[in-house]
N, C-alpha and C positions, 0 to 999 in steps of 0.2 A: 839408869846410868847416864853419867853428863857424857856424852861424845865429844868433847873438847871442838866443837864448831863452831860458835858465836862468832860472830863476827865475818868469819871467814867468806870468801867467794871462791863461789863453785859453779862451772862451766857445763852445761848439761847437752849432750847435741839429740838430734834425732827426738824431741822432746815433744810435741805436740800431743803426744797422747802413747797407750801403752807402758813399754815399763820406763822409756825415759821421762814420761809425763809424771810416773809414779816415784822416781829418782832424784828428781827437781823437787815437785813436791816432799819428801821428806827430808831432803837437804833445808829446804827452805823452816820447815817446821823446828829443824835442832839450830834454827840462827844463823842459817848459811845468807847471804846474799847471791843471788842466781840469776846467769846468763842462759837462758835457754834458745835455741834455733833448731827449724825445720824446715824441711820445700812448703809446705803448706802453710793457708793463710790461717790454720787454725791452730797456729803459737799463740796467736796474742788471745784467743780466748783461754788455753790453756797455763799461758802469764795473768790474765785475771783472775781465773781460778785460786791459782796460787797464790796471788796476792793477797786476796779474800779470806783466804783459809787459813793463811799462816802471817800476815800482815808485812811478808819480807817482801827486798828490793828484788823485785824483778826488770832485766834486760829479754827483750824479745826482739827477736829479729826471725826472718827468713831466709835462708841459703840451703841452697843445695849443693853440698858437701861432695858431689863429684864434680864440681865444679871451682878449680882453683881460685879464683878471682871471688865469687861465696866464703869461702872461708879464710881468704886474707882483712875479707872487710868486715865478717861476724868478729874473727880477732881482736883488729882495731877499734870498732867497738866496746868490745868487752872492756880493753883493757885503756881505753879511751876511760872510760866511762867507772871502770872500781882498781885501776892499775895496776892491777895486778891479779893473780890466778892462782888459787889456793889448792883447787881439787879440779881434776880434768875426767868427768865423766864420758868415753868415745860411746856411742849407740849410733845403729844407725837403723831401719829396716832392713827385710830379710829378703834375701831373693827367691825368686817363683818357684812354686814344686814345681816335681819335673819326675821322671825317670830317666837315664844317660840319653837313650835313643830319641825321649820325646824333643831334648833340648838342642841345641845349635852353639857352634864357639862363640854369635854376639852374645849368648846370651852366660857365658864365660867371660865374656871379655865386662860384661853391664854389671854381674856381680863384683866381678874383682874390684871393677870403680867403685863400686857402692860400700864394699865391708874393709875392703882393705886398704886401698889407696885412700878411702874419707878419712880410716885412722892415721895413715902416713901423714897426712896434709897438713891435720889438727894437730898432731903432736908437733909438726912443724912449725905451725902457728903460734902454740904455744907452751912447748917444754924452752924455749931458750929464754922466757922470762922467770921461770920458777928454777932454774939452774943460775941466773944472776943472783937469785934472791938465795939461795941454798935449800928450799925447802919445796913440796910440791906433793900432791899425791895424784895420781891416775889408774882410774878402775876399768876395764875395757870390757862393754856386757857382750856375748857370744853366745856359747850352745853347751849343752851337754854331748849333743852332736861328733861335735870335736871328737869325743872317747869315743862316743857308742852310736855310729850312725841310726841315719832315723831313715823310713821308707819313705819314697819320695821327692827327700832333701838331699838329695847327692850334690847339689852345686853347696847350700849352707853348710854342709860336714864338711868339705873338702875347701872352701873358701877361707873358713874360719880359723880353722885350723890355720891357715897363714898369721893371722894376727897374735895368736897363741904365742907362737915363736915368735914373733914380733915383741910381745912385752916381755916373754922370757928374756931376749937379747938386753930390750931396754932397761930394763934390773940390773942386769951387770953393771952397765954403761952410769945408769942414774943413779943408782945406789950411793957411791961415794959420792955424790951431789946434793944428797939430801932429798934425794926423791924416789920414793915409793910406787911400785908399779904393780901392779896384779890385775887379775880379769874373774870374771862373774861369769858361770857358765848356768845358764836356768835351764832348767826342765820345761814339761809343761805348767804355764802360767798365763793365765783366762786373759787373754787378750784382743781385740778386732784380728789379727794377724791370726792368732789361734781361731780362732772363729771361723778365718777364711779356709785357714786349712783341714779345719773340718769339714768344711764344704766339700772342699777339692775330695777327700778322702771318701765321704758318700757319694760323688757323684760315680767313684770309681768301683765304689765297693756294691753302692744299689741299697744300700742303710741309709741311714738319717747321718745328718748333723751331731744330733744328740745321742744317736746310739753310739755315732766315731767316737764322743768326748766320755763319752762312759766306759768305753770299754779299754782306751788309755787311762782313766783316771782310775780300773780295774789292775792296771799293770805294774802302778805305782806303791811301795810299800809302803805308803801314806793315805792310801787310797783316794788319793784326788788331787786338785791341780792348786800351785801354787796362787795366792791374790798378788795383783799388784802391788797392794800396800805389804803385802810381807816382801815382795823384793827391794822395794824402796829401802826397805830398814835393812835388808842387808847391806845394799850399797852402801847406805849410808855411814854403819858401822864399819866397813871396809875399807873405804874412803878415811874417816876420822883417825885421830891419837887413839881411839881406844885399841885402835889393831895396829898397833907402832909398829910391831915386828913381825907381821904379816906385810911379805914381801917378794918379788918374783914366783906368786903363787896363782892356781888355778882355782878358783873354787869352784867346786858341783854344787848347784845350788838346785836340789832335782826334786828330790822327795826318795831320795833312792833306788833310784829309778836307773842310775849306770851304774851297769855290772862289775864293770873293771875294778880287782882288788888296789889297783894302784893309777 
């Protein structure tokens, strides 16, 4: 299937690796030209990557996205540099497991800067250029979470959720402007992040690593965990014309994994 992408630019944050790295990269593979940014200095290995793989225009930069003055100047850039902004993919990292008691309010106050205000910033950044232009799409990646809390994750269930109602609102708003809002809720998907939280989880349980990732990939009615590259292509197709009227929606992108009938 063509994804109606060529040409386009698509703005990828939180991208150095995991599923934004894997988001970028299949933007870039259906013709996107791509802005990607991360706190870390390993964007630009992950813009080479890209480059190599798919032979598109990569922008790299580094900002940290709780950081306003970061994502005024990743902005200016971007649109310095391709003028404009086709597709706004938000990602950002996830904040620390935890159980309520293990955690502390900084550490309420560090996720909120991180999941929720990064996507307030960004969209401030730049929804007022794709609202000049009439046209726009933004895919905001989050949790399954959200529906079906997850053990451990009580700050990412409860964070996330914010942003949730955050692109719902923005759908109304953007809609008659020609822009398209919805969010990506993954399951488990084999990532360094998932890795770590397998860690966390055997160190608490007194199991492996690998028995934790087995016995969730057991839970799953798909029996196992989503790849990077399968989420990339959902974004992707999320993101594109080919989901025109896919709009102020949440997608479970789990493996069936959340219970909830609705």
């Amino acid at each position: 299937m063509d994804l109606g992408l060529s040409g386009r630019v698509a703005i990828v944050t939180g991208a150095s690796k995991g599923l934004g790295r894997a988001a970028a990269m299949e933007l870039a593979r259906e013709g996107c030209r791509v802005a990607i940014c991360a706190r870390s200095e390993r964007i630009e290995a992950a813009a080479k990557e890209i480059r190599a793989s798919t032979g598109a225009e990569v922008l790299a930069q580094r900002a940290d996205l709780t950081r306003p003055s970061d994502v005024t100047q990743f902005a200016e850039a971007c649109l310095g540099r391709f003028g404009t902004a086709d597709i706004l993919v938000l990602n950002a990292g996830g904040p620390p497991p935890g159980l309520f008691l293990e955690l502390t309010p900084e550490d309420w106050e560090n996720a909120f800067q991180l999941v929720v205000m990064s996507a307030v910033r960004t969209c401030y950044a730049f929804v007022p250029s794709m609202v000049a232009r009439g046209s726009g799409s933004i895919v905001a990646t989050q949790s399954y979470s959200v529906k079906q809390p997850i053990e451990n994750l009580i700050l990412s269930g409860s964070i996330r959720a914010a942003v949730i109602g955050m692109m719902k609102s923005l759908a109304g708003e953007l809609g008659p402007k020609g822009i398209r809002v919805n969010s990506i809720n993954p399951g488990w998907t084999w990532t360094e992040r998932v890795q770590e939280l397998m860690q966390d989880r055997a160190a608490r349980s007194g199991a492996t690593a690998e028995a934790e990732a087995a016995r969730i990939a057991s839970e799953v009615p798909l029996g196992r965990m989503a790849t990077v590259e399968e989420y990339g292509r959902a974004v992707a197709w999320l993101a594109s014309p080919a989901a025109g009227y896919l709009h102020g929606h949440a997608l479970f992108y789990d493996g069936g994994i959340t219970k909830a009938t609705l």
